[in-house]
C-alpha positions as CSV (number, residue, x, y, z in Angstrom):
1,X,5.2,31.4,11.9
2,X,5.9,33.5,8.4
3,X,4.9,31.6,5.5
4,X,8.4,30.8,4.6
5,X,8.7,29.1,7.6
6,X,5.6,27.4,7.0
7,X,6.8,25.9,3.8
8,X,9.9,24.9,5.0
9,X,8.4,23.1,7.7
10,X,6.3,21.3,5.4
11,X,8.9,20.3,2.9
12,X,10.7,19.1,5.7
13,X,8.1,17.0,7.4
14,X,7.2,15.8,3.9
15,X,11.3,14.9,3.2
16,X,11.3,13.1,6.4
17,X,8.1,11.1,6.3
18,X,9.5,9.8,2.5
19,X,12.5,9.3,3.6
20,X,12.0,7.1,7.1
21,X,9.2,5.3,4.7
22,X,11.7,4.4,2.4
23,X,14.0,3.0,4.7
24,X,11.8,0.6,5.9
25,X,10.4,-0.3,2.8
26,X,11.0,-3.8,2.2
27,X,9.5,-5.0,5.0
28,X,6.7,-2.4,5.0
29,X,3.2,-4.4,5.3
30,X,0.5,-3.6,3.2
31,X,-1.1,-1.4,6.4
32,X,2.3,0.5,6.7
33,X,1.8,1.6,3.1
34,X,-1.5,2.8,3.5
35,X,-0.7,4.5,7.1
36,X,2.3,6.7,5.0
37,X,0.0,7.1,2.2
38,X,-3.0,9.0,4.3
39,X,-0.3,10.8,6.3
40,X,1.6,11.7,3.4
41,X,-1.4,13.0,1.9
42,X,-1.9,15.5,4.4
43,X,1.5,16.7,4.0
44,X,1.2,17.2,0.1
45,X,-2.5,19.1,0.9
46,X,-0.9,21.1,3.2
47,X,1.8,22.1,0.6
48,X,-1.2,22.6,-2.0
49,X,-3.0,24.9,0.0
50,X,-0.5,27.2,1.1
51,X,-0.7,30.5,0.1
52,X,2.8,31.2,-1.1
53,X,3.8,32.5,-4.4
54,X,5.6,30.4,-7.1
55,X,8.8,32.4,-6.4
56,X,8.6,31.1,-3.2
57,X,8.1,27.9,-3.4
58,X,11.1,27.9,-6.1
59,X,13.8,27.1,-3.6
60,X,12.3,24.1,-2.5
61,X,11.9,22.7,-6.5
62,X,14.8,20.8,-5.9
63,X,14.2,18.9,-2.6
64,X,9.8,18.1,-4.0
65,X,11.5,16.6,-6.8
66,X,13.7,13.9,-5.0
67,X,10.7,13.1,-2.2
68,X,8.7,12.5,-6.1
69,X,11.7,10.5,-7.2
70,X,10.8,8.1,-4.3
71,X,7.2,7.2,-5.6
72,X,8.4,4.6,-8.7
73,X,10.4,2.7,-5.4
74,X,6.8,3.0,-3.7
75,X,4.7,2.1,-6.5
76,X,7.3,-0.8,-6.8
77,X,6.5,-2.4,-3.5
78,X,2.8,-1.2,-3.8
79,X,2.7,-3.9,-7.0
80,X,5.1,-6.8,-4.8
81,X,2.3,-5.9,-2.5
82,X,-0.8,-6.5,-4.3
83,X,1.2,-10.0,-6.3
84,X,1.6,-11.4,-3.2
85,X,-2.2,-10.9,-1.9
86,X,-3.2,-12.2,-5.4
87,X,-1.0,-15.3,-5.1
88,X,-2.4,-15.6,-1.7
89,X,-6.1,-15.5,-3.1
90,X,-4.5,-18.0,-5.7
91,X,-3.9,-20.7,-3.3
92,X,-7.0,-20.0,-1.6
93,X,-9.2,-20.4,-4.6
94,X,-7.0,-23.5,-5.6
95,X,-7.1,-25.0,-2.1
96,X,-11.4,-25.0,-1.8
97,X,-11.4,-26.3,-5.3
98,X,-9.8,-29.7,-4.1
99,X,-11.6,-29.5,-0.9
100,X,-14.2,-29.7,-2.8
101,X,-13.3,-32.7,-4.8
102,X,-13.4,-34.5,-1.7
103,X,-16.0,-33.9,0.2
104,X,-19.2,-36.1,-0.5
105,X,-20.7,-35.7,-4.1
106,X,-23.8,-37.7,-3.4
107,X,-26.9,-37.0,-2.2
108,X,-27.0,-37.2,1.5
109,X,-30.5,-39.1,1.4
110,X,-29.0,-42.2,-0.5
111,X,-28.7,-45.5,1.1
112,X,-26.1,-48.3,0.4
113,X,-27.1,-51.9,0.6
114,X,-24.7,-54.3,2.2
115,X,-25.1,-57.8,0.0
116,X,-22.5,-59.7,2.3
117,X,-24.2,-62.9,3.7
């Protein structure tokens, strides 16, 4: 494979990857973003690290910018993401505070005395 080639395959994979992701996003689960984030990665590392010159890469300018143009939709539901965990943890936190306020508050030791004759 020529290093033109190589590229293209790249931006493709990398185009394709966004672009299913996005499809899905709305119902994407906090794993699912993670999962396209490491495999992205390797993508964008692979696109990093290859050897070819800045003229050409130039043909593909146009195509990196509209996967970029995807991340402010990812960041989006990154943030509905990490609300809903917090709000979660909210009611977590909220729901062992009133547990707490009824379970026994007295020593366990203590003894009651029954003055019914």
């Amino acid at each position: 494979m020529n290093r033109m080639q190589s590229l293209d395959k790249i931006a493709r994979e990398l185009g394709a990857l966004t672009e299913s992701f996005v499809a899905r996003l709305p119902e994407a689960t906090a794993e699912d973003v993670e999962a396209f984030i490491a495999d992205r990665q390797q993508w964008v590392e692979a696109w990093v690290q290859h050897p070819a010159t800045t003229e050409e890469r130039r043909p593909y300018r146009l195509s990196m910018e509209r996967i970029l143009q995807y991340d402010r939709i990812i960041q989006a539901r990154c943030e509905e993401l990490r609300q809903e965990a917090q709000s979660g943890m909210n009611k977590v936190a909220a729901s062992r505070i009133q547990r707490n306020g009824y379970e026994m508050s007295y020593a366990m030791d203590s003894a009651f005395v029954d003055k019914r004759k």
